[in-house]
N, C-alpha and C positions, 0 to 999 in steps of 0.2 A: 717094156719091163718097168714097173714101177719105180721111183726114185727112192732110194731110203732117207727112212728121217732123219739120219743127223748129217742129208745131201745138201738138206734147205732149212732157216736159221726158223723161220714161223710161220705155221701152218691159221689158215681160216676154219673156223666150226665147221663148213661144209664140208672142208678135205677133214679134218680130225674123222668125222662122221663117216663117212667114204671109208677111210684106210681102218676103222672099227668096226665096220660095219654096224654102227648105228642109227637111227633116226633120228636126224640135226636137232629134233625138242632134246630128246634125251640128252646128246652131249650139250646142249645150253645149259638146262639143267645142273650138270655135271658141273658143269664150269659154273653155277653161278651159286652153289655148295659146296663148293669149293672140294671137289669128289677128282676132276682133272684139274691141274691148277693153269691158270691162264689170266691176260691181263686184258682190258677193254682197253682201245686206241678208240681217239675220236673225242669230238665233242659232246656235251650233257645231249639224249634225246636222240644222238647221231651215232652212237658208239657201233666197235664191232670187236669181236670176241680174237684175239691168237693168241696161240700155244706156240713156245719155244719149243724148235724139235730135241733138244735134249732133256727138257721135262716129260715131254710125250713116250720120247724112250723109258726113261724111268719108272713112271707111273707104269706103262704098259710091263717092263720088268718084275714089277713090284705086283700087280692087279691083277694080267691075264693070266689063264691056266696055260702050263705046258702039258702038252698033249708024250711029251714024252715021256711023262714020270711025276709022282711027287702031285703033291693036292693044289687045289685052287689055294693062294694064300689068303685070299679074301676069305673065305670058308674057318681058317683057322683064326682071322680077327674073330668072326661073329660067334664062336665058341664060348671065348673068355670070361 
């Protein structure tokens, strides 16, 4: 069984990507438009991207559709 996010303090792009099911460009992407928020560790040239798992909750709160009810909230920003 998976571990939930707020089990482990920060996640790598690869897991981010994984538990989104996305393709790791995308979540780079993401994080570097600051679209998921996250911070580079490492030195100039050498860096690598985590996500605090209670940002990831958040965003994911905030971002993905519930399939239970109620609209994509993304959906209702790009209305405005």
């Amino acid at each position: 069984m998976p571990m939930p996010a707020s089990a482990k303090l920060f996640f790598t792009l690869q897991q981010v990507a994984d538990l989104l099911s996305l393709h790791p460009k995308t979540v780079a992407r993401y994080f570097a438009i600051g679209e998921i928020p996250a911070i580079k560790v490492g030195g100039p040239g050498n860096h690598e991207w985590r996500v605090r798992s209670d940002w990831l909750d958040k965003w994911a709160r905030d971002n993905l559709y519930d399939p239970r009810g109620g609209a994509d909230k993304r959906s209702n920003r790009r209305r405005r």
